[in-house]
N, C-alpha and C positions, 0 to 999 in steps of 0.2 A: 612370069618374070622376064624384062629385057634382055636380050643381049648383044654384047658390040658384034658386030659384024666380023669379025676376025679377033683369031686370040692373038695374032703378028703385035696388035694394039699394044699387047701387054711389054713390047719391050719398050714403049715410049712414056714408058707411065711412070720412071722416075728423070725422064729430062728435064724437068724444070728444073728439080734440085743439083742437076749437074749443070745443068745452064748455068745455072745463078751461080755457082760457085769457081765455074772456070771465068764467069762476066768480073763477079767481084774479085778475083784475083789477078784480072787485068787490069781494074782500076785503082787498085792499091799500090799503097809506097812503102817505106822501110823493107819489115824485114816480111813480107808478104812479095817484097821484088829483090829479094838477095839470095846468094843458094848457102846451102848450109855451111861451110866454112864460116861465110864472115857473119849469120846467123847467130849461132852457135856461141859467137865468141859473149853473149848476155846469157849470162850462166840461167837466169830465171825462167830465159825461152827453152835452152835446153833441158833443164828440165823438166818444161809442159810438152815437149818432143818426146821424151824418154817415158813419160808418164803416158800420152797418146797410143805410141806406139807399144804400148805394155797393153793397153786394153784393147787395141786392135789384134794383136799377136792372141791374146788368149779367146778374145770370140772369135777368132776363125778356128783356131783348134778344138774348143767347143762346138762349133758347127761341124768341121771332122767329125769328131764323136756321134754329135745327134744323129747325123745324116749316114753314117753308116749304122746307128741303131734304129735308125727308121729304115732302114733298108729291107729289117726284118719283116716289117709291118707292108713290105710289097706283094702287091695279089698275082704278081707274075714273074719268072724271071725276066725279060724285059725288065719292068721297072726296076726289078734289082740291082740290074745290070747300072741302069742311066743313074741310080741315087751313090753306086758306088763312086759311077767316075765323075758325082757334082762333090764327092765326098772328096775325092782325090785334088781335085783342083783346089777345096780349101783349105788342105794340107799343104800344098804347093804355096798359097797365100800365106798359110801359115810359116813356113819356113823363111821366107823373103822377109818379113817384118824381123821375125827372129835374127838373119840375117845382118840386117839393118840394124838392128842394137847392138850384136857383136861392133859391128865397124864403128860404131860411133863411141864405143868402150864403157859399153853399160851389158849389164850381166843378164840376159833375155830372160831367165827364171826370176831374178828377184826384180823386174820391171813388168811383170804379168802378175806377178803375187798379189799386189793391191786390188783388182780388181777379181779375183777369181769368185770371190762371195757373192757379189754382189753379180753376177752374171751365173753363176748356179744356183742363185734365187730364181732369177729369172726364167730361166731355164727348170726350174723346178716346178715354181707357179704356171707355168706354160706347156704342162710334160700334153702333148696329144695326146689322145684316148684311140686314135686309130688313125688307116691311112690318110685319110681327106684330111685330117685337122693336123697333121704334119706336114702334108702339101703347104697349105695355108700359110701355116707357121713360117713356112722357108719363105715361101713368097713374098707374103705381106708383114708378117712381123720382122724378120731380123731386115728387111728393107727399109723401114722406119729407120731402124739405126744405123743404115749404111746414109740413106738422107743425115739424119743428122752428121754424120763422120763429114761427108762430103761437103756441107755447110761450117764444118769445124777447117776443111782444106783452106780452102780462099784465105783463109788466116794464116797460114804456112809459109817457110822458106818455099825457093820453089823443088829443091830437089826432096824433101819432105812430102809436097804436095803432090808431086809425081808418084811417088810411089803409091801415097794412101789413096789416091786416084784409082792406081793401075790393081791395087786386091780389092779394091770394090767392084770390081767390072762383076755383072752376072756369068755366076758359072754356066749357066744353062737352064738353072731350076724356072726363070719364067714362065716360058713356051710351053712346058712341061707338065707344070699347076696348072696354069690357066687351061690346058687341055683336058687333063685328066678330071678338074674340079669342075668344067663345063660341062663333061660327058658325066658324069656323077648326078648334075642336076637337072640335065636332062631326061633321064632314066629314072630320076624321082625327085621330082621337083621340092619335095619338104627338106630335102638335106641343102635348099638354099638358105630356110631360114637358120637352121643351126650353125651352119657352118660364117654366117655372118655376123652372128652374136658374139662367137668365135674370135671372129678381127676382129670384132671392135675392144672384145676385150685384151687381146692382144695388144692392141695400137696403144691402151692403159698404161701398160705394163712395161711395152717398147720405151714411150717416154719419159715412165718412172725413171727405169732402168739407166737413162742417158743423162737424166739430173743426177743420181746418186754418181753416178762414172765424175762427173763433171764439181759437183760438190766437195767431194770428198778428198780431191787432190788440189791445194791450194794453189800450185804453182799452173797448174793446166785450168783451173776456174780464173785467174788471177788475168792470163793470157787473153780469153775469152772474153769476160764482162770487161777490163779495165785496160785491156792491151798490157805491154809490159817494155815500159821506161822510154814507153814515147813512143816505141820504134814500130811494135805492133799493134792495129787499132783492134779493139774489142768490139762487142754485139753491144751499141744502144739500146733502151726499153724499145723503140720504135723499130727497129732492123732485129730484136728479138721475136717481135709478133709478125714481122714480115716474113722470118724465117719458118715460124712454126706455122704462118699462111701456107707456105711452099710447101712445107712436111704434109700436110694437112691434103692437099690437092694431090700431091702424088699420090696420097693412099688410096682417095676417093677416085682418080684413076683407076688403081690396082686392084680396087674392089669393082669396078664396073667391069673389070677387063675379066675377072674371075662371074659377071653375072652376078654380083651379090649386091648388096644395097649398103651403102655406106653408114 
């Protein structure tokens, strides 16, 4: 089985989607180049804001959770140590968004409630069977859906866009996976193929996961496909497949950078 030259690889493996997102939010107008005050004031945006940031508030706190219950699943204290403090930092994410819905005078628990299901499906259908496939998971699946989040930014006020920029930043867990999942498959080359069946059916599951998020809340779907009242432009059928092009290469990145086959 291949592999990159360096696991460093693996923190470049979702720049495109951050490219493309910081590109189209400098080429947009309305309310993608206003900050949230005078945003805000199109009740329909604000509420695909409030609804946003309700589903980013509760996967990070879900990630808390996983990530300190896969701690248990570490074969040394080292790694217990490093999954406590990728745990800690997206408690830290987690709080700031929480944060953000106080100030904007939306109630953080009942702007996370809509989504809670459908991310502990997710998260259910997904439970790892042991450490490597928890690696993984961190890695390349809940990355899929920071990609999309981060394609969902460029559509933002800007001080909206700031933020859900700034809790998607890697905790650390890249560098981490990609090392520990490398030396794994070194030491037995058959736990590539497993562990690649693994993504892929993750990567399924990631972008189910991101249509039902998306579906299910009228005013944040509303935003997205159709813009909202002129101000906001929405995802074309054509800039829809170009987006899921972008999602699509990151992962195949992220999977090469892990040795696995896409």
């Amino acid at each position: 089985m291949r592999f990159m030259e360096t696991p460093d690889n693996a923190t470049d493996a979702g720049n495109g989607t951050e490219n493309a997102a910081e590109n189209a939010a400098g080429e947009l107008t309305g309310i993608a180049a206003q900050d949230w005050a005078t945003a805000s004031a199109v009740p329909q945006y604000r509420a695909a804001v409030v609804d946003l940031l309700g589903a980013l508030a509760y996967g990070e706190l879900a990630a808390f959770e996983r990530l300190a219950e896969d701690a248990k699943l570490a074969p040394s204290l080292g790694d217990k140590a490093e999954l406590a403090k990728m745990a800690s930092a997206e408690f830290h994410h987690f709080e700031q968004l929480r944060d953000r819905l106080a100030a904007v005078d939306a109630e953080p628990t009942a702007a996370m409630e809509p989504f809670a299901k459908a991310l502990d499906d997710f998260h259910r259908l997904t439970a790892p069977s042991d450490w490597l496939e928890g690696l993984v998971k961190a890695y390349v699946g809940d990355s899929i859906a920071s990609d999309f989040y981060r394609e969902v930014a460029a559509r933002l006020d800007t001080d909206t866009r700031r933020l859900v920029l700034s809790v998607l930043d890697d905790t650390g867990h890249g560098n981490f996976a990609v090392e520990k999942v490398r030396a794994a498959i070194e030491a037995d080359p058959r736990v590539g193929g497993r562990l690649a069946l693994w993504a892929r059916r993750l990567m399924g599951e990631a972008l189910s996961q991101a249509q039902r998020v998306v579906a299910e809340r009228d005013a944040l779907s509303t935003m997205l496909v159709g813009g909202v009242d002129g101000m906001a432009a929405g995802f074309d059928l054509a800039e829809v497949g170009r987006m899921f092009s972008r999602i699509t290469e990151a992962h195949t990145k992220r999977m090469a950078a892990l040795g696995l086959a896409a």
